[in-house]
VEXLO-988072 format. One record per residue (C-alpha): z, x, y. Coordinates in steps of 0.25 Angstrom, whole numbers, plus 5000, padded with zeros to 4 digits. Layout:
<zamis>
{zami {Z,X,Y}} ...
</zamis>
This chain:
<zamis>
{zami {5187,5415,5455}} {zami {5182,5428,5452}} {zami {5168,5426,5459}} {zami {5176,5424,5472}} {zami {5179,5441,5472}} {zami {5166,5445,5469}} {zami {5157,5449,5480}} {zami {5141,5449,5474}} {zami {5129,5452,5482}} {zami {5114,5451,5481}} {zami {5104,5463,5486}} {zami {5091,5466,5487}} {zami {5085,5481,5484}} {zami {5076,5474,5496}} {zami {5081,5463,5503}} {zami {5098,5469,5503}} {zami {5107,5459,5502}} {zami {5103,5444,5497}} {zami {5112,5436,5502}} {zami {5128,5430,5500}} {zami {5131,5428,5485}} {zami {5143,5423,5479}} {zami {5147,5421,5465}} {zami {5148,5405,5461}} {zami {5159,5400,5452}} {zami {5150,5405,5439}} {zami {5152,5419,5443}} {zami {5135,5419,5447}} {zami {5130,5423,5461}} {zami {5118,5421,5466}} {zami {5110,5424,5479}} {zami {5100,5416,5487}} {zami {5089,5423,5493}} {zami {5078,5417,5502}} {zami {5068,5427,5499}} {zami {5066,5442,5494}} {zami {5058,5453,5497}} {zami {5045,5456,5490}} {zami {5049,5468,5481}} {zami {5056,5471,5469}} {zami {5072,5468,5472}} {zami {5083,5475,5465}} {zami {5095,5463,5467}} {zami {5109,5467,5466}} {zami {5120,5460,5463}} {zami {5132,5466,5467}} {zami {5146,5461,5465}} {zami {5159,5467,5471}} {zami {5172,5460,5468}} {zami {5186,5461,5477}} {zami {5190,5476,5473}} {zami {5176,5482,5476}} {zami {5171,5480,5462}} {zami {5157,5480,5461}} {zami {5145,5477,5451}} {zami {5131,5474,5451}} {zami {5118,5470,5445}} {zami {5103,5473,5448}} {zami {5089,5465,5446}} {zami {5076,5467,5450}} {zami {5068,5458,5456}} {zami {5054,5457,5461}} {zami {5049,5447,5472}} {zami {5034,5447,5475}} {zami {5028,5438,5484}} {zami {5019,5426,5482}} {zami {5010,5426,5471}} {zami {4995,5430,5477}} {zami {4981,5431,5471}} {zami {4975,5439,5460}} {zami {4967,5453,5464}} {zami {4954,5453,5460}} {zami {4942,5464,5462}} {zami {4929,5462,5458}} {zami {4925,5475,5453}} {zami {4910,5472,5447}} {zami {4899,5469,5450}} {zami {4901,5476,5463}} {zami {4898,5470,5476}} {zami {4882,5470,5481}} {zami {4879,5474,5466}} {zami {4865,5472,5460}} {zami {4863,5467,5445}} {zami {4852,5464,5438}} {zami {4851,5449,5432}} {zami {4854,5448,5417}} {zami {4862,5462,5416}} {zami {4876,5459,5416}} {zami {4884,5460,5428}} {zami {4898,5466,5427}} {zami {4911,5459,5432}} {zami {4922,5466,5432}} {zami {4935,5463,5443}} {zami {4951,5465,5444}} {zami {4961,5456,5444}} {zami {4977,5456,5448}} {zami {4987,5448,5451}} {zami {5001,5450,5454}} {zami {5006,5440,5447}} {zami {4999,5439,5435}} {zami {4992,5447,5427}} {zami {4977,5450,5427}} {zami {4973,5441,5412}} {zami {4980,5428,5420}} {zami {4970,5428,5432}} {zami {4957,5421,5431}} {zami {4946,5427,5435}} {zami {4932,5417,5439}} {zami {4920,5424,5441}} {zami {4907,5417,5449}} {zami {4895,5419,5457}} {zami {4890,5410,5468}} {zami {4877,5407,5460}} {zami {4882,5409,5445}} {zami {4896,5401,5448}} {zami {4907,5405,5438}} {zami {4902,5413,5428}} {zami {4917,5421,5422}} {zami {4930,5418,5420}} {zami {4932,5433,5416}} {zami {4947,5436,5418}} {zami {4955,5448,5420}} {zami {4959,5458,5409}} {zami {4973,5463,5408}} {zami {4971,5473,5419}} {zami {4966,5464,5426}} {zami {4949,5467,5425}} {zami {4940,5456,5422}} {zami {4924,5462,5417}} {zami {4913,5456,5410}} {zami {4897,5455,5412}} {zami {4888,5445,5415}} {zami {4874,5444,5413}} {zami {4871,5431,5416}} {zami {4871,5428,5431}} {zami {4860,5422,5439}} {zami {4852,5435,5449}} {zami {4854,5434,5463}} {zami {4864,5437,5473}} {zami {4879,5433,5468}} {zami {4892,5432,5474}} {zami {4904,5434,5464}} {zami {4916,5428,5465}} {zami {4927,5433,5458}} {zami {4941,5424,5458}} {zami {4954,5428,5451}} {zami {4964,5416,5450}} {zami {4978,5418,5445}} {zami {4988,5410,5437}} {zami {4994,5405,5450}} {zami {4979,5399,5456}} {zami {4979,5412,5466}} {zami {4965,5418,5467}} {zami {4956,5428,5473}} {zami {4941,5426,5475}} {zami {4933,5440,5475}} {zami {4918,5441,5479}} {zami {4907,5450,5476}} {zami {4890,5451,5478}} {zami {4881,5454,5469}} {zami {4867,5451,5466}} {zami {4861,5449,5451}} {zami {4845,5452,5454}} {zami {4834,5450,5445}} {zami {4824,5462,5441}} {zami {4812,5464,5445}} {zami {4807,5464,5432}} {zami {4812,5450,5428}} {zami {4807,5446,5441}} {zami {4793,5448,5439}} {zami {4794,5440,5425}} {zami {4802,5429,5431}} {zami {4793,5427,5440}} {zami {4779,5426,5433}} {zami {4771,5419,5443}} {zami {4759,5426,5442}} {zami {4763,5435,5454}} {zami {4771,5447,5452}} {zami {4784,5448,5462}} {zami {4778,5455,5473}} {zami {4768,5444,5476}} {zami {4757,5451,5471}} 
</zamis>
């Protein structure tokens, strides 16, 4: 049996020797391992037969950890920011993930008062933008949530308030008095 005088062994670039390997009756070895490094590993297989002959081959492989959430940064409107009602607002945000890219995670975009009003998703570079004119005046609290392919998410937050102008006010409030109770 030819297997029986070859001596193979498995090593990490990170982790050093794999563990005992021995060829089968085929001629294939293999090598169990419990767990790896996160990293990228370079595995070696190096084989050396009875008279010190020796041979080997080389792969790469990369082992990350468990899958996680998207990024996500809310880049506009900007936090505390003032706009007036029926001009269009901006929203622009940035979106990763390390799994997947930008185009495959969806984006929902809501205010406490308006509810969802966007399902605007992410470019290829991951930035998601458009302008809305159409959301009700008063104090607002965005929220912003970029779900992945996988069900992960992250939930972003920002304040803003939509006021009304003064100059709207006073026709929208045609009650015979002016709005300073005169």
């Amino acid at each position: 049996d030819y297997a029986s005088n070859i001596y193979p062994q498995w090593v990490s670039s990170l982790d050093g020797v794999l563990g005992p390997a021995a060829y089968d009756a085929s001629g294939q070895t293999t090598v169990v391992v419990d767990s790896l490094s996160r990293g990228t590993h370079i595995i070696t297989l190096q084989a050396e037969d009875e008279v010190g002959g020796r041979c080997a081959d080389v792969i790469s492989l990369e082992v990350r950890g468990p899958p996680g959430p998207p990024t996500l940064f809310i880049l506009q409107p900007e936090e505390g920011s003032v706009h007036g009602w029926g001009e269009p607002v901006v929203f622009r945000a940035l979106v990763s993930d390390d799994e997947e890219s930008p185009t495959e995670i969806d984006l929902e975009w809501e205010t406490t008062d308006d509810g969802r009003f966007s399902v605007q998703g992410p470019d290829s570079t991951g930035e998601a933008a458009f302008a809305a004119d159409f959301l009700e005046a008063g104090p607002k609290t965005l929220i912003v949530t970029a779900t992945d392919s996988s069900g992960l998410f992250t939930v972003e937050l920002v304040s803003f308030t939509i006021v009304v102008p003064t100059s709207y006010s006073d026709e929208i409030c045609d009650d015979g008095e002016d709005n300073d109770g005169d």
